[in-house]
C-alpha positions as CSV (number, residue, x, y, z in Angstrom):
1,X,0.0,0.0,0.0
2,X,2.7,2.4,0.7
3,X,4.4,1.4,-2.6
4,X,1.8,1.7,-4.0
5,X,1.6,5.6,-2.4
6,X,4.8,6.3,-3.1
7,X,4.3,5.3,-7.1
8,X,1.3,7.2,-7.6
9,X,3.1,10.0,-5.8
10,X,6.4,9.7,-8.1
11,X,3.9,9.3,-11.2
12,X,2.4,12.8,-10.6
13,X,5.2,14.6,-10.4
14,X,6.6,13.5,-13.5
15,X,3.2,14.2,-14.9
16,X,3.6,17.7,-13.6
17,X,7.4,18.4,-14.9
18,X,6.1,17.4,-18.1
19,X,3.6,20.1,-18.0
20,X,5.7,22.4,-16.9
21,X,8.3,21.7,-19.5
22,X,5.6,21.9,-22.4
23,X,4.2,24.6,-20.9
24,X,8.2,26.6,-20.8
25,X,8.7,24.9,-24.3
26,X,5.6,26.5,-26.2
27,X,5.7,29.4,-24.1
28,X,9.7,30.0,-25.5
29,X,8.3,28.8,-29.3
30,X,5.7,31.9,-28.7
31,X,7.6,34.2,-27.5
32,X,10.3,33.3,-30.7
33,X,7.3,33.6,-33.1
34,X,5.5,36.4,-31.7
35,X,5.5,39.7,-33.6
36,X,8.0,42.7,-31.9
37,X,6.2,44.9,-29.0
38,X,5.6,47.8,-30.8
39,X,4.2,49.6,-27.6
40,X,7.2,51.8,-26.3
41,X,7.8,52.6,-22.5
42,X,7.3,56.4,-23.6
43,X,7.6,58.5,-26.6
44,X,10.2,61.3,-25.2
45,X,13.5,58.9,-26.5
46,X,11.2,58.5,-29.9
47,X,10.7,62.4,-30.6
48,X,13.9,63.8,-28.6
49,X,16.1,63.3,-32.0
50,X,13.2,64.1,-34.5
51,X,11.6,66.7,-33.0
52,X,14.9,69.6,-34.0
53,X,14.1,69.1,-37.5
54,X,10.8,70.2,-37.2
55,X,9.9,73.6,-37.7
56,X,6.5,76.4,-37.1
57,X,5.8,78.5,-39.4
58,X,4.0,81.2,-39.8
59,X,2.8,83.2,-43.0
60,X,1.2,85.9,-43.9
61,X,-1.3,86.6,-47.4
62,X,-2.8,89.2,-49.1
63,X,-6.8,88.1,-49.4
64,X,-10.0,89.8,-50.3
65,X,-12.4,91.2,-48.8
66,X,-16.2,91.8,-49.5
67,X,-17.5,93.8,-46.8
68,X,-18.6,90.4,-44.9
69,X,-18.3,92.5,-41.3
70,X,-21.2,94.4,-42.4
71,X,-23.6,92.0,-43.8
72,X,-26.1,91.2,-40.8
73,X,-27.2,95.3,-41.6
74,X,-27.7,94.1,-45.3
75,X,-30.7,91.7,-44.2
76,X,-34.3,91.8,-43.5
77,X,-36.1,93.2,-42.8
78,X,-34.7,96.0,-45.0
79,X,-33.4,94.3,-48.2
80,X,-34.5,95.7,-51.5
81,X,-34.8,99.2,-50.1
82,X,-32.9,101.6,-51.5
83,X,-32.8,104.6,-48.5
84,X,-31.4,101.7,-46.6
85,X,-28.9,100.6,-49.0
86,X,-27.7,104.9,-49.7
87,X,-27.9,105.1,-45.8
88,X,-25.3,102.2,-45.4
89,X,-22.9,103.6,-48.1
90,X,-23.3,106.7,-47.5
91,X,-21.6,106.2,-43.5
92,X,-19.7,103.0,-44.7
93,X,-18.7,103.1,-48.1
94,X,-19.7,101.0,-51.1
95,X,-18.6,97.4,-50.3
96,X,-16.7,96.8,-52.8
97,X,-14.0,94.2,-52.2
98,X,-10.4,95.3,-50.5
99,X,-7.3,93.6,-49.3
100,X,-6.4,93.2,-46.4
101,X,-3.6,90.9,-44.4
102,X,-4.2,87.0,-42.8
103,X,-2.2,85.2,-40.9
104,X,-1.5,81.4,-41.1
105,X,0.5,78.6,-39.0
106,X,1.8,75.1,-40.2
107,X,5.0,73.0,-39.8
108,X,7.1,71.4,-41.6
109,X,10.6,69.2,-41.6
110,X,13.5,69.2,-42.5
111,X,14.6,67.3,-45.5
112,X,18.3,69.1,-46.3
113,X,21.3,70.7,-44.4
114,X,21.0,73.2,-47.0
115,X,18.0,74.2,-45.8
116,X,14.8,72.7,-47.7
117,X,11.7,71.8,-45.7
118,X,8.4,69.7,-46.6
119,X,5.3,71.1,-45.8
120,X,1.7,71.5,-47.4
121,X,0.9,73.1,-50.2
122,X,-2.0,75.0,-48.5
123,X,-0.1,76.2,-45.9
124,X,2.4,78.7,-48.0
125,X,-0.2,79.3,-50.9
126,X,-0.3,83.2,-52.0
127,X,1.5,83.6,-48.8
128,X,3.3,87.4,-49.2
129,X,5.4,86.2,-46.3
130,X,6.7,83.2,-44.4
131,X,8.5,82.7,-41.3
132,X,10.1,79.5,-40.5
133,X,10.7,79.5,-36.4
134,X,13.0,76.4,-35.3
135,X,13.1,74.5,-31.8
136,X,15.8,76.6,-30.5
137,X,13.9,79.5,-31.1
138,X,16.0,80.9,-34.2
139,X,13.5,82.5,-36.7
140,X,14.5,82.8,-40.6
141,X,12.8,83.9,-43.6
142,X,11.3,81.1,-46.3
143,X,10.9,81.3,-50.3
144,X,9.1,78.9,-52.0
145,X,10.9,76.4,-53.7
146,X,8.2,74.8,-55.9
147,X,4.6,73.8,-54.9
148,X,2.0,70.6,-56.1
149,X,-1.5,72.0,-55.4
150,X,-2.4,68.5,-56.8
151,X,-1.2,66.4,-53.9
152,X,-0.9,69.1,-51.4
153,X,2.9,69.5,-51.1
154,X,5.6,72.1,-51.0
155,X,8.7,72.5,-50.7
156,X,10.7,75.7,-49.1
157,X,13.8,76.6,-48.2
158,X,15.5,78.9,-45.6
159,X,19.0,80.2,-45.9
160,X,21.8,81.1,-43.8
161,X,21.0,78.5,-41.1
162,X,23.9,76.3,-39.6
163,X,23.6,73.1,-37.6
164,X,20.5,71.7,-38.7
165,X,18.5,68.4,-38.0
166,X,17.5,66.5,-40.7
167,X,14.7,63.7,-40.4
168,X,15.4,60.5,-42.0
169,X,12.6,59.2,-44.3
170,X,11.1,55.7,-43.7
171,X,8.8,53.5,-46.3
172,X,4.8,54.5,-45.9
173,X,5.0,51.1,-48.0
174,X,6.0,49.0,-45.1
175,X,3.9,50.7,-42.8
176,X,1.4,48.2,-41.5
177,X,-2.2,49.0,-40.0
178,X,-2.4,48.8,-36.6
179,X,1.5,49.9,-36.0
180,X,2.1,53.0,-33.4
181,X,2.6,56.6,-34.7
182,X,3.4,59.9,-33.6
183,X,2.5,63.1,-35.3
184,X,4.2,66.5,-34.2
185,X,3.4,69.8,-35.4
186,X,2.1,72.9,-33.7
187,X,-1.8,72.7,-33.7
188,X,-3.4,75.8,-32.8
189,X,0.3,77.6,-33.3
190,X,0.9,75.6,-30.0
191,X,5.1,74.6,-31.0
192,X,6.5,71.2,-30.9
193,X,3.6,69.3,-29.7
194,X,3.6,65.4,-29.8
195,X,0.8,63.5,-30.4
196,X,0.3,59.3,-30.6
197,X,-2.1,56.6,-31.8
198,X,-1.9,54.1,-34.5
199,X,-2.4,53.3,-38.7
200,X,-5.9,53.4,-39.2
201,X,-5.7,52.3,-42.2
202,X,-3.9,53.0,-46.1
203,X,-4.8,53.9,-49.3
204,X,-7.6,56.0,-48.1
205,X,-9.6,58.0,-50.6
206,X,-11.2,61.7,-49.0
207,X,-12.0,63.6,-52.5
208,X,-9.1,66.0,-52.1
209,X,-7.9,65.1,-55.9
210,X,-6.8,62.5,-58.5
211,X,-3.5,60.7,-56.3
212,X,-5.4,60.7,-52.8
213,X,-3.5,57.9,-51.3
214,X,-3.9,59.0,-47.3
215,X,-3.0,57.2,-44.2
216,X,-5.6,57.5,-42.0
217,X,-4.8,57.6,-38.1
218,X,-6.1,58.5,-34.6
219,X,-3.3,60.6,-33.5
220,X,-4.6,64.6,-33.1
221,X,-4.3,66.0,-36.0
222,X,-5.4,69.4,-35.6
223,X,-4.8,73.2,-37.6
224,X,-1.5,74.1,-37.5
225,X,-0.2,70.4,-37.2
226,X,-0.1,70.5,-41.4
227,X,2.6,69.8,-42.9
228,X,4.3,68.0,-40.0
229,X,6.2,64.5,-40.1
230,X,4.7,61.1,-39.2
231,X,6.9,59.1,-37.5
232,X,7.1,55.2,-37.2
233,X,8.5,53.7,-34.2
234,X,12.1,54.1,-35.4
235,X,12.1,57.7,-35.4
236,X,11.5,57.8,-39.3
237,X,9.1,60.0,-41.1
238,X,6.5,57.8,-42.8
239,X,4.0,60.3,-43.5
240,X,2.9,64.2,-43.9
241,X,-0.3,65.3,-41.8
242,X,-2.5,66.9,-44.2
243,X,-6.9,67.0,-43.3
244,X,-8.7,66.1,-40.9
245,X,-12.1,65.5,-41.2
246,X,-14.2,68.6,-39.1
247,X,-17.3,66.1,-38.0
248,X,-15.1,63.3,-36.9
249,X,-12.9,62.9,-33.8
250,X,-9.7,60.6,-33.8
251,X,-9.4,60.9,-37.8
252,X,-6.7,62.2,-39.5
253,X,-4.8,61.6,-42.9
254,X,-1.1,61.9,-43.3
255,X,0.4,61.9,-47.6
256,X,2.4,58.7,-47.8
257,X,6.3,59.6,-47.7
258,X,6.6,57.1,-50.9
259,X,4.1,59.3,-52.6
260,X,5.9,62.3,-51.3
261,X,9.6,61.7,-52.2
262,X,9.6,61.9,-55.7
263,X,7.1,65.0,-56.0
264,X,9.8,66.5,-53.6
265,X,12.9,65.4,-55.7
266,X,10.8,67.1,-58.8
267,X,10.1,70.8,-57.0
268,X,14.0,70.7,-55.8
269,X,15.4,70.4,-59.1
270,X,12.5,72.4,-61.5
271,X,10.1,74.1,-59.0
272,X,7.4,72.0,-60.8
273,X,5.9,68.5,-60.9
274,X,5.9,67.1,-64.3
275,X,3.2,64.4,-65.0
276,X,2.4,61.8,-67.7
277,X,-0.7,62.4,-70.1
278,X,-2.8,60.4,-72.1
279,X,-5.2,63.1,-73.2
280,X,-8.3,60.8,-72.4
281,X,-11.4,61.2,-70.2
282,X,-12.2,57.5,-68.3
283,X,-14.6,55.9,-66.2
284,X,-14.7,52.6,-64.0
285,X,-16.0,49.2,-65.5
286,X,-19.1,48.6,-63.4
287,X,-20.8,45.6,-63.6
288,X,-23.6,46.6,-66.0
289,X,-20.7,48.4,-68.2
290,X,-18.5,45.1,-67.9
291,X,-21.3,42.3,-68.8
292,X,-22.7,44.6,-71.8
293,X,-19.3,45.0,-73.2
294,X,-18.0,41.0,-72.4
295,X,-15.5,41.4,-69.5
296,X,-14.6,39.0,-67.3
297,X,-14.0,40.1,-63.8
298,X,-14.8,43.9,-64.0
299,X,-10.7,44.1,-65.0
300,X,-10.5,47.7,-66.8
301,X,-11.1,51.1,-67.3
302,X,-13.4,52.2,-70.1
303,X,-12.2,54.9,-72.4
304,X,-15.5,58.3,-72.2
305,X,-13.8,59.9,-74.4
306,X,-10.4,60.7,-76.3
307,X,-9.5,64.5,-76.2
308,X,-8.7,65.4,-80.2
309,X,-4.5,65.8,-80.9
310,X,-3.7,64.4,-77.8
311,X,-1.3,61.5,-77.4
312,X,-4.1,58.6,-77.3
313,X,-5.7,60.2,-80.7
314,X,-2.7,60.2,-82.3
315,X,-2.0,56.9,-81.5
316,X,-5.3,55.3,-82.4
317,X,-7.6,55.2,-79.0
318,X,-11.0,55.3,-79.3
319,X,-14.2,56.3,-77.0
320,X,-15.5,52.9,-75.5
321,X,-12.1,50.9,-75.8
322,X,-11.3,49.3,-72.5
323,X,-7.6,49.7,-71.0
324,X,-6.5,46.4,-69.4
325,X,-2.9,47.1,-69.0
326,X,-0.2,49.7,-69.6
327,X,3.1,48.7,-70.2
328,X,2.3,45.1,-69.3
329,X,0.7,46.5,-65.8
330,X,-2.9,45.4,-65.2
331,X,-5.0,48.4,-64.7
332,X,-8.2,47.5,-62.6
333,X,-9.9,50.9,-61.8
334,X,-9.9,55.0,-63.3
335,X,-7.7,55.8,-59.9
336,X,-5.2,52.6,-60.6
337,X,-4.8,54.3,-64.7
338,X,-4.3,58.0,-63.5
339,X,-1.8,57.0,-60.9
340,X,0.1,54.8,-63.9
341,X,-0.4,57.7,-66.6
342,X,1.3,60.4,-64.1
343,X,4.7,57.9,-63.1
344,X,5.2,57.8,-67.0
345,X,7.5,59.7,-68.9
346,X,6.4,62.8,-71.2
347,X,8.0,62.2,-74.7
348,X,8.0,58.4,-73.4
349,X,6.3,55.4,-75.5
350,X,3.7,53.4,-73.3
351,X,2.3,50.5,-75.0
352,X,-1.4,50.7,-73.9
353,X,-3.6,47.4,-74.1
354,X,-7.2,47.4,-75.1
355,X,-10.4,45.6,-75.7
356,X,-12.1,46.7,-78.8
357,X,-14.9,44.6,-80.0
358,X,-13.8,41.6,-77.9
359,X,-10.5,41.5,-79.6
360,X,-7.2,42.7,-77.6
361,X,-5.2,45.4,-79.4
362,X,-2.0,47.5,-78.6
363,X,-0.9,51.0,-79.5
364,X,2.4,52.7,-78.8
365,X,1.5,56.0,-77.4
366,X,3.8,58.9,-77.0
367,X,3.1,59.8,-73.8
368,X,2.5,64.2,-73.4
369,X,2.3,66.7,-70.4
370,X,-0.6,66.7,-68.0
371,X,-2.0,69.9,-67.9
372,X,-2.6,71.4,-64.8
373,X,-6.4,72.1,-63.5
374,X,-7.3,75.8,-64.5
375,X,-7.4,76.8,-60.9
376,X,-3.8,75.7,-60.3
377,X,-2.3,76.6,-63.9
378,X,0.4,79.3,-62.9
379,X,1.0,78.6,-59.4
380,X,4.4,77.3,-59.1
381,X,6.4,80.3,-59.7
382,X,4.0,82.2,-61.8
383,X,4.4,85.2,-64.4
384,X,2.7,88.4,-63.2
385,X,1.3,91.0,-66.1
386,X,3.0,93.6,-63.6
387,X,1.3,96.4,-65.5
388,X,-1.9,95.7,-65.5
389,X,-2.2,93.0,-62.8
390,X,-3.0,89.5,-64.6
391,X,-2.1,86.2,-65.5
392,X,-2.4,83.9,-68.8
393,X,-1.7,80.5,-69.9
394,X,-1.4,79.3,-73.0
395,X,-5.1,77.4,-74.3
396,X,-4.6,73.4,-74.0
397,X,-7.4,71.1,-75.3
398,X,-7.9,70.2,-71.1
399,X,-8.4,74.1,-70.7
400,X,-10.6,74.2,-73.8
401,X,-12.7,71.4,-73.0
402,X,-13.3,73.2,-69.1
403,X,-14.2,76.2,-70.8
404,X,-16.3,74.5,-73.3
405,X,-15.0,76.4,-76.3
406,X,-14.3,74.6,-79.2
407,X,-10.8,77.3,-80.2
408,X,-7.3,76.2,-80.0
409,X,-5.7,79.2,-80.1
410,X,-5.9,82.1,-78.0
411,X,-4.7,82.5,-74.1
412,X,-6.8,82.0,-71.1
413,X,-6.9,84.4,-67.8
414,X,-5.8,82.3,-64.8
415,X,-5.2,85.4,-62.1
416,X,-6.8,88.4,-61.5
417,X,-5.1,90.9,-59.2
418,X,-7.6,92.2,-56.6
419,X,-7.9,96.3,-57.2
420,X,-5.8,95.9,-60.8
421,X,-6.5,97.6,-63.9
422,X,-7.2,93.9,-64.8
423,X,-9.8,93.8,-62.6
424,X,-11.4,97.3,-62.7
425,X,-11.8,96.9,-66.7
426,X,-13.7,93.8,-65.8
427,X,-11.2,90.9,-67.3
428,X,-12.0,87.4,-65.3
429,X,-10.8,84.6,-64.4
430,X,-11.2,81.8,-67.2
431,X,-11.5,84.5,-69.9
432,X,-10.1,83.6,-73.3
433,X,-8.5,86.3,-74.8
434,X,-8.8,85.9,-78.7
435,X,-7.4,89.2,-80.0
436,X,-5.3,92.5,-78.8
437,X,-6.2,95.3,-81.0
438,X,-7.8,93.0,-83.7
439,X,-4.9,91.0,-83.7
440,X,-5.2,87.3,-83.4
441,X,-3.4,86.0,-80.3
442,X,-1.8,82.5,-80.5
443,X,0.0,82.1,-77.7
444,X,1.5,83.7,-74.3
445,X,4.7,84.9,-75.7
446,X,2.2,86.5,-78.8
447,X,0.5,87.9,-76.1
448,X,3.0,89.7,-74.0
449,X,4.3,90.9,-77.3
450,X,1.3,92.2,-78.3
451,X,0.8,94.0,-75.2
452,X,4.4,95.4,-75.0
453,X,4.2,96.5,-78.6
454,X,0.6,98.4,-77.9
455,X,1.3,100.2,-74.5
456,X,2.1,103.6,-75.6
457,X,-1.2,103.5,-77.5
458,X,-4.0,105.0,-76.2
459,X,-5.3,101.8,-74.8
460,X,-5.9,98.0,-75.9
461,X,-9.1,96.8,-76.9
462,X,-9.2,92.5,-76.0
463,X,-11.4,90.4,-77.7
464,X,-12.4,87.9,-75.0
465,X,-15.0,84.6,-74.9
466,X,-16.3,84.1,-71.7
467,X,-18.4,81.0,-70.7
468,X,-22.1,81.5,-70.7
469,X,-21.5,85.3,-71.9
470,X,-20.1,85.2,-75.3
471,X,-18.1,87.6,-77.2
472,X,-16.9,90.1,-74.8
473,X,-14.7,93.6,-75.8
474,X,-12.4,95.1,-73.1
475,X,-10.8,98.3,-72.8
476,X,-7.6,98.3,-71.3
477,X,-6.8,102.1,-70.2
């Protein structure tokens, strides 16, 4: 019996090493396979060597005014009558628009010892001034290198600053959803401030143009942080805080350094961003569009339309062909074709795959220059009509297809001055100027010769086409 004891006894506890063994064994095979802690004991380590390279700054812009103070006297009951209206101009004036100074804040990084920093485009546009303030307090004046209205990115540049910290750039590509981040910036002009939380999620798409490609995450992002790094866990800068959305709380979206770096490598050398063209209008292959035209798998984009001269004309594309592939790259949506279009080369040959009738064909098209939106055409370093206070652009079939006019020559107004002699002889925005002093007008360089050869003249009468108003005869004074 007490054998017996004793076995039972000696039988358990090998029973219980074993367990214990196992239990050490898998716990150790766990541990080996289990993904790195990406929770760190605090974030002051983390930001201490980023958080020199990141910069305030502050601007100031020229903006228009309307007489918006006065406007709650400008409402019933009292509209429509007159003795009010020549009482209120009589004491205040007509309310007309002025100019009159706004200040702005953002951040941005450092990218260069020589002095470049990435920030938004909306943070230095029109800005008269801008004021870049570092950690330590030293303050330096900022030009504008080159901007991208189209993604929302700028690049500036101080000078005769010594002994700065540059961030090192990570991979947004290797950024996975759920990992840690930390934003800094100066939201509400409140410097240096650090803020945490974690990828969202990628490849979000908020409206904001053709390459929305955001990282969405819940650290504070708030006005003022634009323009400021994302960081990964390693101190690099995966991201650039751009929008937030006003209705939502814990959502923010950072620019994708991947999409950034070349955009930024573009404005350092030209000032500009240079983009491939196709000169085509597309939409995506739904189901009822795919099953009426035979396609398997909703794989393409269908072709609207093909803009006349441009590269996909000239190379043989047709309305209601359906790209597959470009360059032997499967294109599945209309986001998934601009993004391929705009990496290509202008002047270089893209072989484009479509279905036509069921049958696959290829053309070799010579791939052109996206034109820029009418709203952004002249703002990376643009030429001012100094005289008389606005800008052209020469007509492209883009322009002409915005303005619905059916003209390819002429040159279309893309800047007003506010209180010019542009503006007071009634020239707009999106006006195409046909002729100077019955003289036909080709081109920008035609133009400015035009007007240079005509100043000492009494004055210069434009021919303009204006959408929804027709022909339209200017006096310039």
């Amino acid at each position: 019996m007490k054998h017996s004891f004793s076995f039972t006894r000696f039988m358990a506890v090998l029973v219980m090493l074993g367990f214990i063994f196992g239990c050490s064994f898998q716990g150790a095979e766990a541990a080996k396979n289990a993904p790195v802690r990406m929770i760190p004991e605090n974030f002051s380590a983390l930001t201490k060597n980023v958080s020199p390279a990141v910069v305030h700054i502050r601007v100031e812009k020229t903006v228009n005014g309307s007489g918006a103070e006065l406007r709650q006297f400008d409402s019933q009951p009292f509209r429509g009558d007159d003795r009010f209206k020549d009482f209120f101009d009589h004491f205040f004036g007509e309310r007309s628009p002025h100019e009159y100074k706004q200040n702005g804040l953002g951040t941005g990084f450092i990218i260069d010892a020589d002095g470049y920093i990435v920030t938004n485009n909306h943070v230095v546009k029109d800005a008269d001034k801008i004021k870049v303030v570092l950690k330590d307090k030293r303050e330096f004046d900022a030009e504008v290198v080159g901007r991208d209205p189209q993604t929302d990115l700028a690049l500036i540049k101080i000078d005769g600053a010594n002994d700065l910290t540059v961030v090192r750039l990570g991979s947004s590509n290797k950024l996975q959803v759920g990992e840690w981040v930390a934003a800094i910036g100066s939201p509400f002009g409140l410097e240096q401030t650090v803020t945490a939380g974690i990828v969202s999620a990628k490849g979000r798409v908020i409206g904001s143009g053709p390459y929305d490609d955001f990282i969405q995450t819940d650290a504070s992002i708030n006005p003022g942080n634009s323009g400021g790094p994302l960081i990964n866990m390693t101190g690099e800068v995966v991201g650039i805080n751009t929008a937030i959305i006003a209705s939502g709380q814990g959502i923010g979206f950072a620019i994708p350094i991947d999409l950034a770096t070349g955009i930024i490598q573009q404005l350092k050398a030209s000032g500009e961003v240079t983009r491939g063209w196709l000169g085509i209008t597309i939409q995506d292959l739904k189901e009822d569009l795919a099953e009426y035209y035979g396609v398997k798998g909703k794989n393409g984009v269908l072709v609207a339309s093909v803009i006349p001269g441009d590269p996909a004309d000239q190379a043989g594309i047709k309305p209601h062909d359906i790209i597959i592939d470009v360059n032997g790259e499967k294109v599945t949506t209309s986001r998934d074709l601009t993004t391929k279009s705009a990496k290509l080369d202008v002047g270089e040959k893209a072989t484009v795959t479509v279905l036509r009738d069921g049958k696959q064909k290829r053309f070799d098209v010579e791939v052109g220059k996206r034109p820029m939106p009418l709203a952004d055409v002249g703002t990376s370093r643009p030429e001012k009509e100094a005289e008389f206070g606005f800008q052209v652009a020469d007509l492209t079939p883009e322009m002409a297809r915005r303005l619905n006019v059916d003209n390819d020559k002429g040159v279309v107004v893309v800047g007003v001055n506010a209180d010019s002699k542009a503006e007071k002889a009634g020239i707009q925005k999106g006006d195409l100027i046909l002729e100077v002093n019955r003289q036909d007008v080709e081109s920008v360089s035609e133009f400015k010769k035009l007007m240079k050869n005509d100043k000492d003249a009494k004055g210069m009468d434009l021919l303009v086409k204006r959408m929804q108003a027709g022909y339209v005869v200017i006096h310039l004074a």
